[in-house]
TORVOMI-707348 format. One line per 2 residues: number of its first residue (from 1); their letters; for each residue x, z, y of C-alpha. Coordinates in steps of 0.2 Angstrom, whole numbers. Example, Ala and Ser with C-alpha at 12.3 -4.5 7.8 and 13.67 -1.06 7.14 Angstrom:
<sites>
1	as	62 39 -22 ~ 68 36 -5;
</sites>
This chain:
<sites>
1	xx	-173 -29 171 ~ -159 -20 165;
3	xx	-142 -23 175 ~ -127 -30 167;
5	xx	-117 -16 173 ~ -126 -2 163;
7	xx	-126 -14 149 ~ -107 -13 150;
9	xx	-104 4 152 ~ -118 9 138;
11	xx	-108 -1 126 ~ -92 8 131;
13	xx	-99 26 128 ~ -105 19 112;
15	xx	-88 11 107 ~ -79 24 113;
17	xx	-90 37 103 ~ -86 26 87;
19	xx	-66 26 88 ~ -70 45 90;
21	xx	-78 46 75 ~ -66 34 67;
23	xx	-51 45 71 ~ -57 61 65;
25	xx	-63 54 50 ~ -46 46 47;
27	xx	-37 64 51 ~ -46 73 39;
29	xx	-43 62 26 ~ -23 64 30;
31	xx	-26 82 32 ~ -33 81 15;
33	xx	-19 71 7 ~ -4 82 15;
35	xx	-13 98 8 ~ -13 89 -10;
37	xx	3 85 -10 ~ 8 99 -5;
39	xx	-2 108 -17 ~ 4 98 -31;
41	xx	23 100 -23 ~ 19 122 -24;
43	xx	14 119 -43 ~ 31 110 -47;
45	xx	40 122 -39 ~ 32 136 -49;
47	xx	32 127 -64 ~ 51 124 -61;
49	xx	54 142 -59 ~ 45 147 -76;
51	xx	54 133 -85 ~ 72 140 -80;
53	xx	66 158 -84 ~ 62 152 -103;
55	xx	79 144 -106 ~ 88 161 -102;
</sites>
């Protein structure tokens, strides 16, 4: 029979490998987001710079 305290600590590892996994995932999805923004916020900026140098 398996004991109750490797049950326990089995289910730990696994639990803790899980939030692991759930963190990472949830940093690179924010690591993608930021890079978007700040993609899109680089193409404003350049877009903002041609449109002044067409009105002079």
């Amino acid at each position: 029979m398996v004991s109750k305290r490797y049950l326990i600590e089995a289910e730990l590892v696994i639990t803790s490998r899980v939030y692991a996994y759930l963190i990472d995932e949830y940093k690179n999805r924010m690591d993608d987001k930021i890079t978007v923004a700040l993609t899109g916020l680089h193409i404003k900026q350049q877009s903002d710079k041609t449109a002044k140098k067409d009105v002079q």
